[in-house]
Backbone as a printed PyTorch tensor [residue, N CA C, xyz], in Angstrom:
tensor([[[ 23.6470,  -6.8610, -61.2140],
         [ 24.4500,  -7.3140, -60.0880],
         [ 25.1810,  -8.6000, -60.4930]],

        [[ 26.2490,  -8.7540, -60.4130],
         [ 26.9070,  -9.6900, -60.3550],
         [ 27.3710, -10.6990, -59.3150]],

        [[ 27.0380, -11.7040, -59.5890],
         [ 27.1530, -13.0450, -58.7750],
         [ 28.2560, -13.7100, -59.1150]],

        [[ 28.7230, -14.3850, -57.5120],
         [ 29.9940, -15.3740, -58.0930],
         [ 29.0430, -16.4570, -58.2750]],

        [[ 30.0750, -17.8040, -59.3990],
         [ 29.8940, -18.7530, -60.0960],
         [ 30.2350, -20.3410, -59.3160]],

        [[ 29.6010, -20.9990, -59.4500],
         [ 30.3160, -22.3020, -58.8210],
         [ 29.3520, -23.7350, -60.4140]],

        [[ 30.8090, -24.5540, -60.0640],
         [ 30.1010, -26.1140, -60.7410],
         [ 29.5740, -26.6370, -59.7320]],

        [[ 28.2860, -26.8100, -59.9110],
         [ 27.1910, -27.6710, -58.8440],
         [ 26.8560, -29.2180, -59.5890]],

        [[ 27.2540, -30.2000, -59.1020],
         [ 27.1870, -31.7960, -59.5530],
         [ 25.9690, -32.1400, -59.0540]],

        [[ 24.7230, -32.8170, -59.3760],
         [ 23.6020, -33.6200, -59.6300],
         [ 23.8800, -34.9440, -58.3960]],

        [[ 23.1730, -34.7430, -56.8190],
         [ 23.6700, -36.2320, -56.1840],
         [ 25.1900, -36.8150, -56.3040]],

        [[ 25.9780, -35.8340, -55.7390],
         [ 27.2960, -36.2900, -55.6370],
         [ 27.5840, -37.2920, -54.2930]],

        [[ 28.1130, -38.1940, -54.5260],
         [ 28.7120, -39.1740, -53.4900],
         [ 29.6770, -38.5870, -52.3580]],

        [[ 30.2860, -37.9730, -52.6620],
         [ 31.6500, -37.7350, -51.7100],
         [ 31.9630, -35.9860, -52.3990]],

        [[ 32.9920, -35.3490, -51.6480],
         [ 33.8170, -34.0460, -52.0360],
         [ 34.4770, -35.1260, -53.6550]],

        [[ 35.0060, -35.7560, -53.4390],
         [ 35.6720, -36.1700, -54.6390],
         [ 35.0580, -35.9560, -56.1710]],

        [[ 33.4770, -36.4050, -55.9980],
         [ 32.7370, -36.0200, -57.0720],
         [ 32.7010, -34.0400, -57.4910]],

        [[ 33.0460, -33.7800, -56.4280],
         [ 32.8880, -32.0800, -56.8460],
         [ 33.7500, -31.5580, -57.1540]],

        [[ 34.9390, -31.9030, -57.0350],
         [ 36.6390, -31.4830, -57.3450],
         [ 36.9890, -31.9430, -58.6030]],

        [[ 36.4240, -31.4470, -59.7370],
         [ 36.7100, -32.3020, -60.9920],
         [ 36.9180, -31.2550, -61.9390]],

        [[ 37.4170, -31.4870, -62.9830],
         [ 37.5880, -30.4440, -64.1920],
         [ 36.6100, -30.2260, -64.8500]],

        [[ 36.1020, -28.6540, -65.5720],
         [ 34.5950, -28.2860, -65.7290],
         [ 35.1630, -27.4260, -66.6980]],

        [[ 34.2030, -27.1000, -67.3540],
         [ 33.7530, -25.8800, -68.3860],
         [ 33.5480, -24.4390, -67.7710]],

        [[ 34.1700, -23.4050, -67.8120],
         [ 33.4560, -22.3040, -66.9990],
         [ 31.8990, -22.1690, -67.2530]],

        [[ 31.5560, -22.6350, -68.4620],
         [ 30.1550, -22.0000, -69.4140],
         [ 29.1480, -22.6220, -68.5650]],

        [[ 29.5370, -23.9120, -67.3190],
         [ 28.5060, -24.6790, -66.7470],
         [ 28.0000, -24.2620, -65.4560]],

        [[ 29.4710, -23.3550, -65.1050],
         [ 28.6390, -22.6720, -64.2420],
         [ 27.6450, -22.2500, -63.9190]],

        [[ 27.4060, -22.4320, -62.4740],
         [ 26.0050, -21.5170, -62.2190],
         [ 25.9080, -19.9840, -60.9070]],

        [[ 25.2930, -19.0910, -61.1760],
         [ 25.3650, -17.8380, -60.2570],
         [ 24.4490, -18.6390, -59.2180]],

        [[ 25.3450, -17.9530, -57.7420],
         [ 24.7800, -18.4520, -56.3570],
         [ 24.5810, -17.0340, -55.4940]],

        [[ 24.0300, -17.5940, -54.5650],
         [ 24.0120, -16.4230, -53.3770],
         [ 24.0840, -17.1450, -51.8830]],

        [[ 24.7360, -17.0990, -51.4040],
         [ 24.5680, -18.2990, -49.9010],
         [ 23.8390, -17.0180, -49.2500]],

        [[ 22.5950, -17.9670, -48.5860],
         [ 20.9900, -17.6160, -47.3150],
         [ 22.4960, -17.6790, -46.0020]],

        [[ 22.9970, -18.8780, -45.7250],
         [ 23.5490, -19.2030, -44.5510],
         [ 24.8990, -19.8440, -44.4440]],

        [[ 25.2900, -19.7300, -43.8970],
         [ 26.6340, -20.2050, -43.3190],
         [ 26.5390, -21.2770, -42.4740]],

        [[ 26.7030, -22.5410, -42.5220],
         [ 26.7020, -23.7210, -41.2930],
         [ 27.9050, -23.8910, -40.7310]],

        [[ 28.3750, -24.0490, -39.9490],
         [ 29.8300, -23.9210, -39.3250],
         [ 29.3700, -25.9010, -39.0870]],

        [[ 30.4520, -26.6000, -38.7780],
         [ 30.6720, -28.3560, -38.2480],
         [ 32.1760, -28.3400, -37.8460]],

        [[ 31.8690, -28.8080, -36.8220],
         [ 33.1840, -29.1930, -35.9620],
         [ 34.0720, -30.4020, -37.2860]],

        [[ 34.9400, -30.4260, -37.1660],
         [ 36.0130, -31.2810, -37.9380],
         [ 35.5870, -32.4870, -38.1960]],

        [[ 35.2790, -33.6600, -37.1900],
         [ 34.8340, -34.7120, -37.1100],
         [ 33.6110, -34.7520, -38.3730]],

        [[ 32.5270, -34.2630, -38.0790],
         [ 30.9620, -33.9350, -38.4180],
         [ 31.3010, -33.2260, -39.7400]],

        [[ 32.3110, -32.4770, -39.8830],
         [ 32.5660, -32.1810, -41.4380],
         [ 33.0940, -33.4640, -42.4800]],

        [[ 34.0650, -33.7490, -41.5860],
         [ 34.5410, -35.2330, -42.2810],
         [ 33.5790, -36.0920, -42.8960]],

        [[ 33.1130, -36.3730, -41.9330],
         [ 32.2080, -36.9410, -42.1800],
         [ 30.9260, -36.5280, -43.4020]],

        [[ 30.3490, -35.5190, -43.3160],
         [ 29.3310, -35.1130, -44.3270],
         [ 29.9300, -35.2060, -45.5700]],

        [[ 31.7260, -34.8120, -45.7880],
         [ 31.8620, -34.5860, -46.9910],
         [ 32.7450, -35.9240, -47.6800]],

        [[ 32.5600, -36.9480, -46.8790],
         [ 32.6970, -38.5130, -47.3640],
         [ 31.6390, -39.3380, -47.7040]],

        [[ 30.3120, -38.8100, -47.0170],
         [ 29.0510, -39.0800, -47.7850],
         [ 27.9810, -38.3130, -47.3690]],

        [[ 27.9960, -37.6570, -48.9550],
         [ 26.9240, -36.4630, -48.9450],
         [ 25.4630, -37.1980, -49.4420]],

        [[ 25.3760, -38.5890, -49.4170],
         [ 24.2550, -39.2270, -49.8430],
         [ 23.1680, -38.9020, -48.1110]],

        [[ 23.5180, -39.1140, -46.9790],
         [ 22.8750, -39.0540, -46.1430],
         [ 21.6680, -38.1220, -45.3760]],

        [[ 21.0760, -38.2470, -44.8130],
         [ 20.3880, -36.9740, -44.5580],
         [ 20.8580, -36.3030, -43.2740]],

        [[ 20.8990, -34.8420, -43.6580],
         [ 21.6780, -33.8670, -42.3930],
         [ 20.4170, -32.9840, -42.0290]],

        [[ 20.7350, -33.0830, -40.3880],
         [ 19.9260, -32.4110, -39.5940],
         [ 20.1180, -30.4970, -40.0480]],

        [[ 21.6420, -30.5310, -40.6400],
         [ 21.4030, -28.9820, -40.8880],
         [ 21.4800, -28.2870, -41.9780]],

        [[ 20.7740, -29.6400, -43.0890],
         [ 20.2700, -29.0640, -44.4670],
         [ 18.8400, -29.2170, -44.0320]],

        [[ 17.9070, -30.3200, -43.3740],
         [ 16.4220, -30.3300, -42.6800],
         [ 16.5050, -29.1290, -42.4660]],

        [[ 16.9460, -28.2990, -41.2120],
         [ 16.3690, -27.0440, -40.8720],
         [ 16.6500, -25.8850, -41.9730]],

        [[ 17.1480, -26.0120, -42.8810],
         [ 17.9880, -25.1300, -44.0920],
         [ 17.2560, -25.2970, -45.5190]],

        [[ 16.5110, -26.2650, -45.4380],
         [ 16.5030, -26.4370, -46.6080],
         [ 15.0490, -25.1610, -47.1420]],

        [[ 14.2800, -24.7930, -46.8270],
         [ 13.6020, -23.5010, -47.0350],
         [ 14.4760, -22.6010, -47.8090]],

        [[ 15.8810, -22.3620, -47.3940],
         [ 16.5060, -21.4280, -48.0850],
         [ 17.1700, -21.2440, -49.3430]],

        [[ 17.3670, -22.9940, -49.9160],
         [ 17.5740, -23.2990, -51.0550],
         [ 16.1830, -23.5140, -51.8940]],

        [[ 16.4180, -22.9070, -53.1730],
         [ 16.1210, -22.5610, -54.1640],
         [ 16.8340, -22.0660, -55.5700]],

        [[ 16.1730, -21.6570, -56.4000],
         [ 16.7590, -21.3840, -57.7690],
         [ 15.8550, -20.2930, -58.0430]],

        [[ 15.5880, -19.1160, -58.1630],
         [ 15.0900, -17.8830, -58.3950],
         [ 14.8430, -17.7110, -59.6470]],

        [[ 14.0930, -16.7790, -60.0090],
         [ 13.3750, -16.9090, -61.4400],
         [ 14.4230, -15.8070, -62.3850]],

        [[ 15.4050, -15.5100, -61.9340],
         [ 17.0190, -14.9860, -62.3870],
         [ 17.6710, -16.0900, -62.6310]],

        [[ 17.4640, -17.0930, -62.1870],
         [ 18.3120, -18.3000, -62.3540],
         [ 19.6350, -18.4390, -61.4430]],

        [[ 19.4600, -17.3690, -60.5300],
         [ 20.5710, -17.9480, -58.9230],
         [ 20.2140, -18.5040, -57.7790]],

        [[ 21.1270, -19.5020, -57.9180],
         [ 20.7170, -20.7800, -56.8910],
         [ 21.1580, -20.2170, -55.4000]],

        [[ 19.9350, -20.2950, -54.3640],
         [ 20.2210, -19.5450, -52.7490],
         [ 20.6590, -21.3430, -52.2740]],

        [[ 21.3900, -21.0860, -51.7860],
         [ 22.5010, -22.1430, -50.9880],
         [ 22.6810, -22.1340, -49.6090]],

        [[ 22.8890, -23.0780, -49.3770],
         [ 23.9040, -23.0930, -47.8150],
         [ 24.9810, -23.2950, -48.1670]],

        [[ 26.0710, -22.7020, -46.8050],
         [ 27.0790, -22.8140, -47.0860],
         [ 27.8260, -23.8990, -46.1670]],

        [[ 28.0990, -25.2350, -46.3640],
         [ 28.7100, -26.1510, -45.1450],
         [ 30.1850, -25.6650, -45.0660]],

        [[ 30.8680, -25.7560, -43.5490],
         [ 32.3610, -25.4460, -43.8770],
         [ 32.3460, -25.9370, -42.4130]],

        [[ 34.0350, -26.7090, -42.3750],
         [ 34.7280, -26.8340, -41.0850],
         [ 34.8600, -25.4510, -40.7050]],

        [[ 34.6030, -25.3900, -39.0470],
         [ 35.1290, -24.5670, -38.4850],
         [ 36.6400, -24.5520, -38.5860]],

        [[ 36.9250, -22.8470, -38.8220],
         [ 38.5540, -23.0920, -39.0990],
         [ 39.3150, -22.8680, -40.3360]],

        [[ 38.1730, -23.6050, -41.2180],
         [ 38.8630, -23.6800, -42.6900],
         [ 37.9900, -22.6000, -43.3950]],

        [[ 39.0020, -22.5870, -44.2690],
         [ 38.2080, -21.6520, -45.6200],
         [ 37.3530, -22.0780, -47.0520]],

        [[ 37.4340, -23.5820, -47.2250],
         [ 36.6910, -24.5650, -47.7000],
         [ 35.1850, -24.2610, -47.5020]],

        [[ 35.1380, -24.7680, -48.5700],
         [ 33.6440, -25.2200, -48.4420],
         [ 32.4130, -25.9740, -49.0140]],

        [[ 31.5870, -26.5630, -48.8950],
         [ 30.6990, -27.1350, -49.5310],
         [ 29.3080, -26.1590, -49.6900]],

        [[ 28.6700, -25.7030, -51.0280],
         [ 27.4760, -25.0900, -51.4370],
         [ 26.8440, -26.3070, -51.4930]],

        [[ 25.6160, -26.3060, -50.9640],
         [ 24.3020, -27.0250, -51.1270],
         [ 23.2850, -26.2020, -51.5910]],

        [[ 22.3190, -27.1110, -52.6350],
         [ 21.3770, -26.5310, -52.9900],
         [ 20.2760, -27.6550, -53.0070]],

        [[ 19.4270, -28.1410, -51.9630],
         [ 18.8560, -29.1990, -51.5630],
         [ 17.9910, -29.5820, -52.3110]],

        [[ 16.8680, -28.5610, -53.1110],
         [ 16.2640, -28.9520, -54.0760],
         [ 14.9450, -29.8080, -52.9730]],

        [[ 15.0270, -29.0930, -51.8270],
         [ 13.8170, -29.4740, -50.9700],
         [ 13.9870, -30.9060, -50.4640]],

        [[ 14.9500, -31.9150, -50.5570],
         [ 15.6650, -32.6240, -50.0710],
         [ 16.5270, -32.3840, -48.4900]],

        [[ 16.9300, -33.5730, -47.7600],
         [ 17.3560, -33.2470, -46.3820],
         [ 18.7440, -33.6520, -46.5520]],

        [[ 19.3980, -33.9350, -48.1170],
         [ 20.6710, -33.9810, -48.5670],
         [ 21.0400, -33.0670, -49.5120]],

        [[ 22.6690, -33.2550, -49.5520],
         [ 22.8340, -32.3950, -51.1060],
         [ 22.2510, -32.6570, -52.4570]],

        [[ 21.2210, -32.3750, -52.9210],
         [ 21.0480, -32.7600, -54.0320],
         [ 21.8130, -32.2560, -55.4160]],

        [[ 21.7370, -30.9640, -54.7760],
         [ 23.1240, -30.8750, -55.8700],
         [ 24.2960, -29.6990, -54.9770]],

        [[ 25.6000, -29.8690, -55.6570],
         [ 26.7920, -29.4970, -54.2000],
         [ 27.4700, -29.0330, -55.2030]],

        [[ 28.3640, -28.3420, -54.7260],
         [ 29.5540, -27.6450, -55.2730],
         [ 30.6500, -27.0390, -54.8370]],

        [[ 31.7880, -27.3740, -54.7780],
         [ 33.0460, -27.2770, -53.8840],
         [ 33.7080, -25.7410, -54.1770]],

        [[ 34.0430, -25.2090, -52.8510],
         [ 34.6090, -23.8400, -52.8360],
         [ 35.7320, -23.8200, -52.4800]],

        [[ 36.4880, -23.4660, -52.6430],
         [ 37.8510, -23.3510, -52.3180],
         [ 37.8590, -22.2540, -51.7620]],

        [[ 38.7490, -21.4140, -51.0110],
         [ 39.3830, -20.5210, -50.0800],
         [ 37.9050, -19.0110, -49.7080]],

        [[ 37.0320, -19.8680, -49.1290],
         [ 35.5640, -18.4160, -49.1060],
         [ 36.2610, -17.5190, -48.0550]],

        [[ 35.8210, -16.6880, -48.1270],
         [ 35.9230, -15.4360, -47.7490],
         [ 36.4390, -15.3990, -46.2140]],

        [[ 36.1040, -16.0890, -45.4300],
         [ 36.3210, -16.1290, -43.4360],
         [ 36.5050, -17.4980, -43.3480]],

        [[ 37.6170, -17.4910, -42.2340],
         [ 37.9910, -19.3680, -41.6260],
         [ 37.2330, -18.8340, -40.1940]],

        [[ 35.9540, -18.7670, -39.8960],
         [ 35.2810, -18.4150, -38.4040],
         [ 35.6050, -20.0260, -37.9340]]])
């Protein structure tokens, strides 16, 4: 089965840290558990500092992991609206511990 790929950054500060030029080879295979929808404001916000702790990686974070295949189960953060997105993989953390920026996913719900 084939999995799509994302660059996942180590404790990124901001979206800015995840929007950077990469190696394809660093990629890693994902599977998103969930979808989090955030109103505009509350997105802004998370993705200007992803150092903080979010109430809806706490209830989420069970679903991140790294599988003994080596694909990382994620959440998926996204403004309602947009097609953006932020992958989290919490690493049992109530922040991103490690994140990775999506460009145009699949539904703007």
């Amino acid at each position: 089965m084939n999995f799509p790929t994302a660059f996942f950054v180590k404790l990124p500060y901001t979206i800015d840290d995840l929007v950077m030029p990469h190696r394809p080879v660093t990629e890693k295979p994902y599977m998103v558990e969930k979808t989090v929808f955030l109103p505009r404001i509350d997105y802004e916000n998370f993705v200007t500092d992803l150092c903080v702790d979010r109430w809806f990686i706490e209830q989420n974070r069970s679903l991140c992991h790294i599988d003994d295949d080596d694909i990382w189960h994620c959440i998926l953060v996204k403004r309602a609206g947009s097609r953006d997105g932020i992958l989290v993989m919490s690493g049992g953390c109530v922040f991103p511990y490690w994140a990775a920026y999506l460009k145009r996913t699949s539904s703007a719900v």
